[in-house]
PASEBA-1860 file (N, C-alpha, C; in nm, 3 decimals):
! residues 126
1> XXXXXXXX> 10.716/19.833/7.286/10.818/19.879/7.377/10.883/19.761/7.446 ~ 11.004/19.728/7.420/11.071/19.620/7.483/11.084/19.601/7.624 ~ 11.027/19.703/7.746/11.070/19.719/7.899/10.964/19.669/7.922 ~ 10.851/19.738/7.839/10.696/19.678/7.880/10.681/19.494/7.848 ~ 10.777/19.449/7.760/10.729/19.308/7.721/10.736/19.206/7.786 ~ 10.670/19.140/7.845/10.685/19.022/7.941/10.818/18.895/7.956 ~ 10.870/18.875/7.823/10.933/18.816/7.773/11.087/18.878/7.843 ~ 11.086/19.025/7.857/11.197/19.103/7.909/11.234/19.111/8.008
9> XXXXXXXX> 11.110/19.085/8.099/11.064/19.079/8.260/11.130/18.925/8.306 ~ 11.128/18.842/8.235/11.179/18.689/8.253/11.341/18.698/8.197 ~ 11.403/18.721/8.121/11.458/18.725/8.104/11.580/18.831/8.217 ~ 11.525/18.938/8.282/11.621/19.021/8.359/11.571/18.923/8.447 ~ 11.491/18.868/8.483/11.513/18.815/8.622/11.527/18.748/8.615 ~ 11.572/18.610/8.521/11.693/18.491/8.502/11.860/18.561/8.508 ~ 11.848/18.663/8.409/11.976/18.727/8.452/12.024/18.773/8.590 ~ 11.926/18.789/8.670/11.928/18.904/8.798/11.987/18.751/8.903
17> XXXXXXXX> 11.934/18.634/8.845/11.942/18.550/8.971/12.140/18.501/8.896 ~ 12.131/18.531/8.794/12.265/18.504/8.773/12.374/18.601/8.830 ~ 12.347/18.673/8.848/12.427/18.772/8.878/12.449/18.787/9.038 ~ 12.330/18.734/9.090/12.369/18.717/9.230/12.457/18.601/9.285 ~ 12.449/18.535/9.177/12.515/18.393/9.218/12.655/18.425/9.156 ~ 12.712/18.532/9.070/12.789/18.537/9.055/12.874/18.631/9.143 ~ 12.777/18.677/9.257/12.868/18.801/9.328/12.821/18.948/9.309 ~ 12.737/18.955/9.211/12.660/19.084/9.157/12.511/19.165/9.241
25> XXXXXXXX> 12.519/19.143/9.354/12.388/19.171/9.427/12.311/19.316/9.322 ~ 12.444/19.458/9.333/12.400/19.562/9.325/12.325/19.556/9.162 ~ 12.402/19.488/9.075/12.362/19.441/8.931/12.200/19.390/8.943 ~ 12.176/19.292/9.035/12.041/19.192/9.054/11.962/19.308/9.089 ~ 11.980/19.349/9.158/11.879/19.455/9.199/11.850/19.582/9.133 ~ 11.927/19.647/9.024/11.926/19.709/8.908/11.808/19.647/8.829 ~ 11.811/19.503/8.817/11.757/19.489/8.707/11.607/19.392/8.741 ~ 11.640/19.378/8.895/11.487/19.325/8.936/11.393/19.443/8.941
33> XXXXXXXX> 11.476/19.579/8.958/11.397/19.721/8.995/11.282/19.725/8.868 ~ 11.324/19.738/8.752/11.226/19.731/8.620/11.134/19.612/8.642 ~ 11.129/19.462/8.672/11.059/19.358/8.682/10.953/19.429/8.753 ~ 11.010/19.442/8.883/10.902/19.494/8.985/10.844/19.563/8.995 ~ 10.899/19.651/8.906/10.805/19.825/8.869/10.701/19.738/8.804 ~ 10.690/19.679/8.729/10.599/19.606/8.575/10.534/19.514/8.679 ~ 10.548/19.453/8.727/10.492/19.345/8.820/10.512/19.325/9.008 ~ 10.442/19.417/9.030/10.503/19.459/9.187/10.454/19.321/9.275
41> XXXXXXXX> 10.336/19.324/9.213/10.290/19.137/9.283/10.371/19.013/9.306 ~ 10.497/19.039/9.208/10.564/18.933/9.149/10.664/18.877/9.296 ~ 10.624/18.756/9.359/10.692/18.763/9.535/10.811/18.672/9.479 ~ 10.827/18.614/9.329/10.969/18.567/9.337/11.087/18.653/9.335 ~ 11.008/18.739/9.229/11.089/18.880/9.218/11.144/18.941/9.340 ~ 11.083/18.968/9.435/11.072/19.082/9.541/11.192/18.944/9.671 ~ 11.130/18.829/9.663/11.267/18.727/9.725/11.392/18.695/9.716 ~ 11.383/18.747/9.539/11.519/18.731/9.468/11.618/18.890/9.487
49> XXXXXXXX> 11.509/18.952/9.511/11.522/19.116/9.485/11.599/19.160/9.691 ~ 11.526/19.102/9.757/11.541/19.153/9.918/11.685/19.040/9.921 ~ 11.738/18.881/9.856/11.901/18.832/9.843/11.954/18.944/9.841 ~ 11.940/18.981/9.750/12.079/19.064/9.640/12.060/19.188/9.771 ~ 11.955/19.256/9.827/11.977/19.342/9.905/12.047/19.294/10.045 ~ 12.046/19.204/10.102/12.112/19.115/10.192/12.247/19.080/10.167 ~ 12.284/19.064/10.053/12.387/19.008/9.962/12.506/19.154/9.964 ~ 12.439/19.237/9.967/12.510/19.368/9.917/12.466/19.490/10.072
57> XXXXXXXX> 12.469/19.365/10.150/12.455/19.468/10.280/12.389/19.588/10.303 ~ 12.269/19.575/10.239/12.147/19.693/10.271/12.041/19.636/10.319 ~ 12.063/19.632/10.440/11.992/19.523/10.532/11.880/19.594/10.546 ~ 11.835/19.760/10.550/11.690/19.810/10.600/11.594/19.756/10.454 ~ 11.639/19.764/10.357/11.579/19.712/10.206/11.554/19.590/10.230 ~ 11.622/19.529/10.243/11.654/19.370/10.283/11.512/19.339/10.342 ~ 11.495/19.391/10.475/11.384/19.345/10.588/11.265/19.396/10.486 ~ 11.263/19.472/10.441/11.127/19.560/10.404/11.131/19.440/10.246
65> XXXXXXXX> 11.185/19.391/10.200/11.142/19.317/10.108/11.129/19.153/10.132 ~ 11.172/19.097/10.262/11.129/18.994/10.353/10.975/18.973/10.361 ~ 11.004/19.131/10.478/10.851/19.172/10.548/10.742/19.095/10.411 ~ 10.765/19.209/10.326/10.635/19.210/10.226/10.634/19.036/10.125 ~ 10.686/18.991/10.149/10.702/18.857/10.099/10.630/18.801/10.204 ~ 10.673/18.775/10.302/10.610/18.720/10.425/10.504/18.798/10.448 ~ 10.406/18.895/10.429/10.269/18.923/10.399/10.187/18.851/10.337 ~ 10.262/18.875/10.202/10.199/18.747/10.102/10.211/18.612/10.142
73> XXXXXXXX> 10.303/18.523/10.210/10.323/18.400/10.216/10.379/18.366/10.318 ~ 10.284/18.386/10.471/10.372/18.360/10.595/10.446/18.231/10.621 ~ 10.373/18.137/10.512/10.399/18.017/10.519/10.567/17.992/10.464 ~ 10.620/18.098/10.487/10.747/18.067/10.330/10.861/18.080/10.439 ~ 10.916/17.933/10.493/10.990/17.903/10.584/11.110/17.973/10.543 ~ 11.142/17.949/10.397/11.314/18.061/10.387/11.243/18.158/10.420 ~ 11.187/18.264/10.344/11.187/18.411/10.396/11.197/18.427/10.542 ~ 11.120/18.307/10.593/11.124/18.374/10.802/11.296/18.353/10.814
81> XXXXXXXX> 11.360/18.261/10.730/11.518/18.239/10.768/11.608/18.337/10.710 ~ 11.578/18.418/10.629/11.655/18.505/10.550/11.603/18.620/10.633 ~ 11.480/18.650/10.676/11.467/18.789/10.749/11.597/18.744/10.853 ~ 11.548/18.621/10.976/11.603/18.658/11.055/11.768/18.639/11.050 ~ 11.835/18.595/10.967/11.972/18.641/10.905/11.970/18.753/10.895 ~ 11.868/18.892/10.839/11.901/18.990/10.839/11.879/19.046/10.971 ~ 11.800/19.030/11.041/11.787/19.074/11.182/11.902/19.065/11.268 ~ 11.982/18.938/11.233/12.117/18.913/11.335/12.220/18.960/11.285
89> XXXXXXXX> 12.246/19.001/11.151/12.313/19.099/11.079/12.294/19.254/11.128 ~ 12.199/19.281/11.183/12.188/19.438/11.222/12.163/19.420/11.336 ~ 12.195/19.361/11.438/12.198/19.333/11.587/12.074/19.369/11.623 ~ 11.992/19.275/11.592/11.812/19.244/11.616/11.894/19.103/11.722 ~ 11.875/19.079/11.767/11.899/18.908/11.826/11.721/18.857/11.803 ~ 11.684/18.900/11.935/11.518/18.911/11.980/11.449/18.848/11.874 ~ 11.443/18.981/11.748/11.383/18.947/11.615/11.404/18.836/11.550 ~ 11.523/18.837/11.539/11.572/18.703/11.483/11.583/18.568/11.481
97> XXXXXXXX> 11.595/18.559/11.657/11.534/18.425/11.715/11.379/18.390/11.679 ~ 11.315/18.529/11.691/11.154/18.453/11.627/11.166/18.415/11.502 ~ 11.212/18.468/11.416/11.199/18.410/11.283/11.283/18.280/11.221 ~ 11.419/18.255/11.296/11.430/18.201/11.294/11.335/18.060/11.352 ~ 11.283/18.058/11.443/11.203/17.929/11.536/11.071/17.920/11.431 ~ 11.010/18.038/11.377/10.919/18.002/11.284/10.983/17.943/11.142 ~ 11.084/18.006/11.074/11.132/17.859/10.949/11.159/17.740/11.037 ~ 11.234/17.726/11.162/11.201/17.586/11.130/11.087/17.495/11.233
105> XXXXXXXX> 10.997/17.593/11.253/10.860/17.505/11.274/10.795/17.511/11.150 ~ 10.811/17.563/11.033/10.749/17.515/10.922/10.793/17.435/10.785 ~ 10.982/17.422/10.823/11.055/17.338/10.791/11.165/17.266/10.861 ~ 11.139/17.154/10.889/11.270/17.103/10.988/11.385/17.081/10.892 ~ 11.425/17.186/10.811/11.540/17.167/10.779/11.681/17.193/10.850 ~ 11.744/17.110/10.852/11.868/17.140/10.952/11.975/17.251/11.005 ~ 11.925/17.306/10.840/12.017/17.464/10.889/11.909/17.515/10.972 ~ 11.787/17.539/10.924/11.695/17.603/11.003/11.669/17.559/11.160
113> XXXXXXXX> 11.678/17.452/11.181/11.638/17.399/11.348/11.774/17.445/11.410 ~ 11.893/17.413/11.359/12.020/17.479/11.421/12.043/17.578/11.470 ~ 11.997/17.702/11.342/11.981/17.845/11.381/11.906/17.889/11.470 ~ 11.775/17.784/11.502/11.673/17.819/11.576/11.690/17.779/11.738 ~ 11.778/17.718/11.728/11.858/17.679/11.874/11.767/17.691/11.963 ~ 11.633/17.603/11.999/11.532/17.531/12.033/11.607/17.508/12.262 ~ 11.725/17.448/12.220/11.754/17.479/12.363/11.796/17.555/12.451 ~ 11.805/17.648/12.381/11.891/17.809/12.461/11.782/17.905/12.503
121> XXXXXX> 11.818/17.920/12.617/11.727/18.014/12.733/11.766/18.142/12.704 ~ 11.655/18.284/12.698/11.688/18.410/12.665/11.804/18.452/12.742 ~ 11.794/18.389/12.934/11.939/18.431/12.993/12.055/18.371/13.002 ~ 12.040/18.253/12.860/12.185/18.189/12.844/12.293/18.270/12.796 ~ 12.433/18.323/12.811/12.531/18.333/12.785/12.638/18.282/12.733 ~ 12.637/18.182/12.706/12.703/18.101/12.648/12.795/18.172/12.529
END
């Protein structure tokens, strides 16, 4: 059976990451759905899978496929930066500031310390 074959599973999800990069979220996620059915463990899948839901503005999917990534791998500085993109996308602020401050205490990468805006007080207005 060709859905069951592993070989098929790699292949939609080389396609799936193409398709997001081409603008195709709802496509990526069509075809990560079969990967993940076959391999639910699979956390590249389910990272690549919660983009395309972010990507295509289904932000409650989005978080819930963050979340469960970040179960598996709290350590995984994008996912805390991509949740909290989705958190500030659905007017979480609160949420978002935490996750943001956790990617970049576990990566000082520059987008991440920026977003995490390290000097702003909860009653700043700015």
């Amino acid at each position: 059976m060709p859905e069951n074959n592993p070989e098929t599973h790699v292949i939609d999800f080389r396609a799936a990451e193409q398709l997001l990069a081409a603008r195709d979220p709802r496509g990526a996620v069509k075809l990560l759905d079969s990967v993940i059915a076959a391999h639910p463990e699979n956390t590249a899948a389910r990272l690549l899978r919660a983009r395309a839901f972010f990507a295509a503005a289904q932000l409650r999917p989005a978080e819930l496929e963050f979340e469960l990534v970040l179960e598996r791998e709290p350590d995984n500085a994008f996912a805390h930066f991509a949740l909290a993109r989705t958190f500030q996308r659905a007017g979480r602020p609160e949420q978002a500031t935490r996750h943001f401050r956790l990617a970049a205490a576990l990566d000082p990468n520059p987008e991440y310390l920026r977003a995490a805006r390290f000097d702003d007080r909860p009653d700043d207005r700015s």
